[in-house]
N, C-alpha and C positions, 0 to 999 in steps of 0.2 A: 216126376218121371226123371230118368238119368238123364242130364246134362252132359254134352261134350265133356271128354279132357281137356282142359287148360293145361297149351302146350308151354314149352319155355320160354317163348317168344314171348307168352304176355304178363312175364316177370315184372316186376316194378323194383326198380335198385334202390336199394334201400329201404325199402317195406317192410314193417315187421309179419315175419310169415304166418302163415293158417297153422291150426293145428284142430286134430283130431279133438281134442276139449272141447275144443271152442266152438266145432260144428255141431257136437253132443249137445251142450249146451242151447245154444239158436234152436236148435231141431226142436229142444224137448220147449222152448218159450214160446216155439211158431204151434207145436201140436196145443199146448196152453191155449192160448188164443184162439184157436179153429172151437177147443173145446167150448171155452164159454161161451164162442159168437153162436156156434153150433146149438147147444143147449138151450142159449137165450132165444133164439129163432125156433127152435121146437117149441118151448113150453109158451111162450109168447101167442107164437101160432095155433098152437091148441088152447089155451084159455079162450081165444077172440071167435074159435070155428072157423077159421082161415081155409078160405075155397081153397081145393084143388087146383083151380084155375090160375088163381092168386100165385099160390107155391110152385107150382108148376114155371111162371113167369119169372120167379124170383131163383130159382133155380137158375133158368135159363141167363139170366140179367148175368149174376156171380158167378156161372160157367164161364162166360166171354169174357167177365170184367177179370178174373182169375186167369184164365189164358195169354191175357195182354199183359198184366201185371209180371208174370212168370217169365214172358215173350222179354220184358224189358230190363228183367234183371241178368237174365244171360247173357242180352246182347249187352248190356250196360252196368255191367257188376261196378261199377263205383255209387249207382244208386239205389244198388240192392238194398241196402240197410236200410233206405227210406222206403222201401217197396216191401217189403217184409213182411209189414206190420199189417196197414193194407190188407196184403196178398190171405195172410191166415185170417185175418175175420173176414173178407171175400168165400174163402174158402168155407169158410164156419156158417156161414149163409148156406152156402149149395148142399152142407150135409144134415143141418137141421131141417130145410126144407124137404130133399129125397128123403131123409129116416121120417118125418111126419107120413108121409105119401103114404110110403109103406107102412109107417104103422098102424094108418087106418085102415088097413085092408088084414096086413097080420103081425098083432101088437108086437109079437115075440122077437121080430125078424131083426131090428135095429142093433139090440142088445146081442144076437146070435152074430148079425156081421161085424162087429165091433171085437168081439170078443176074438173071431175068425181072422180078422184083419191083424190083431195083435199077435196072439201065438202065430200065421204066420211069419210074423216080421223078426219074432226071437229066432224063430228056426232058419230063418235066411240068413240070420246074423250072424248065430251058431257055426252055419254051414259054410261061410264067408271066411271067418275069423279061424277054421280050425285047417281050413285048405280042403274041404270035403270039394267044393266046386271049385274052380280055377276061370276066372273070368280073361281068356282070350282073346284076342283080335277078333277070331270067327266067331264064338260065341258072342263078344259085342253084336256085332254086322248082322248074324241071324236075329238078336234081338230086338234090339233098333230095326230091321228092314218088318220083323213083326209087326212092333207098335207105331211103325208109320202105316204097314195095312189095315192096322184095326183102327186108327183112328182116320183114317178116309171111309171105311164102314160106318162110322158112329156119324162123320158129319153125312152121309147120303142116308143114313136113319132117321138124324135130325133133320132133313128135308122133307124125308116121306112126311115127320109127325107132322110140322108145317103145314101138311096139306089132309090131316086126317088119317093117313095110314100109315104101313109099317113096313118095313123091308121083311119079304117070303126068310120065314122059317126061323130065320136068326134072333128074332127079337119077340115069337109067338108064346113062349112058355113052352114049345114041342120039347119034345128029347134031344134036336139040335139045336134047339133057343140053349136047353141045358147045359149038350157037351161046348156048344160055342163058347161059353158064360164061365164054364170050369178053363177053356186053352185061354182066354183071356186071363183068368186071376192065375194059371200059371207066368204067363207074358210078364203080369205087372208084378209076381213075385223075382223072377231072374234079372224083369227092373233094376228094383231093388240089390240082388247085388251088385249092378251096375253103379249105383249110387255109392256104393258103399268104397266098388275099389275107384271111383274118381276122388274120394274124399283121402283115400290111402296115397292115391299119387298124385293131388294135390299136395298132400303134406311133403313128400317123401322131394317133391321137386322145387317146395320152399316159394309157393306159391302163396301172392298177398293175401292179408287178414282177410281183407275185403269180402275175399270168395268164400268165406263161411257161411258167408248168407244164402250165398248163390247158391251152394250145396244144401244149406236145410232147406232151400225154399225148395229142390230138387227132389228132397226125400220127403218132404211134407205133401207135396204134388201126389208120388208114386204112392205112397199110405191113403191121400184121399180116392185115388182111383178104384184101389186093394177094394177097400170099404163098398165104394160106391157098384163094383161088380159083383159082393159077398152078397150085399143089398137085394142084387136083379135074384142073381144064384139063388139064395135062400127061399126068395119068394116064388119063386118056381116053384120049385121043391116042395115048398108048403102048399103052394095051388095045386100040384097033384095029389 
């Protein structure tokens, strides 16, 4: 998910600066690694019959473990590069365990949100890069005060499951499970350009190497969520 701006304040003199490569780069070694942890955790889990209950747990575990990981490379971007690595096969746990969930209920869905997740992210990127959208202060503020609402809805969801149930309406499969599940994967796509222009004026303000990390781990996040919301979407969709 987008990261604050690194303001100038936490320049380091004489650092060799970040650059737009170099986050290219990390981004595309951290989605690597999600992939095979990813992969290896599906087929793994489906060879063995791996309960639901199993996955479900293991989900939960690399949710939090992923969160704190995330949590410490922002606040502590000189140990982002140790936390990285970590951080994408943590991540590669959470999406092999949810794409099995659903694949056992509808085989097609994994491969649909996968695919979903990606063409979105070219067209963000598209959209970013050509000046179609313009990422403003407001437009931050409204996005970000967004995905701080929808994720105090996910942890009072995750309380309901906790105990057995579900939060009314939002998480049933209704047509409001639905439209909720569509304003979310819009949320985590303008994410995304959030990410995109922190890494532009990271470079632009000659901000250390260091925070290339901190930014892929920032777009690698905002892609696993894309995914993990395409996942509910889809499945919806095909239970109707």
């Amino acid at each position: 998910m987008a990261n604050p701006i690194v303001s100038r304040t936490t320049l380091m003199t004489g650092a060799v600066a970040m650059s737009v490569r170099g986050v290219v780069a990390k981004t595309a070694f951290l989605l690597s690694l999600a992939a095979v942890s990813g992969f290896g955790v599906f087929f793994y889990a489906l060879s063995i019959n791996l309960s639901s209950s199993l996955l479900y747990g293991m989900a939960l575990i690399s949710l939090f473990a992923g969160m704190g990981l995330g949590l410490a490379s922002a606040m502590k971007p000189h140990l982002a590069k140790s936390l990285a690595i970590p951080y994408a096969l943590t991540e590669g746990v959470l999406l092999g365990a949810f794409s099995l969930i659903m694949y056992r209920y509808y085989p097609t869905v994994p491969l649909s949100a996968l695919s979903a997740t990606f063409i979105t992210a070219a067209v963000m990127l598209t959209l970013y890069v050509t000046g179609a959208i313009k990422v403003t202060e407001k437009f931050r503020s409204i996005i970000m005060s967004a995905m701080i609402a929808i994720g105090i809805l996910y942890l009072v969801q995750l309380g309901f499951r906790l105990f057995g149930s579900s939060l009314p309406l939002l998480f049933d499969g209704g047509m409001i499970a639905i439209g909720f599940s569509i304003f979310v994967i819009f949320i985590a796509s303008f994410s995304l350009l959030l990410d995109f222009d922190n890494v532009e004026k990271g470079t632009a303000f000659g901000v250390a190497r260091e925070y290339e990390w901190v930014y892929s781990i920032g777009i690698l996040s905002t892609l696993v969520w894309m995914y993990i919301e395409f996942l509910r979407l889809i499945g919806y969709l095909q239970g109707d």
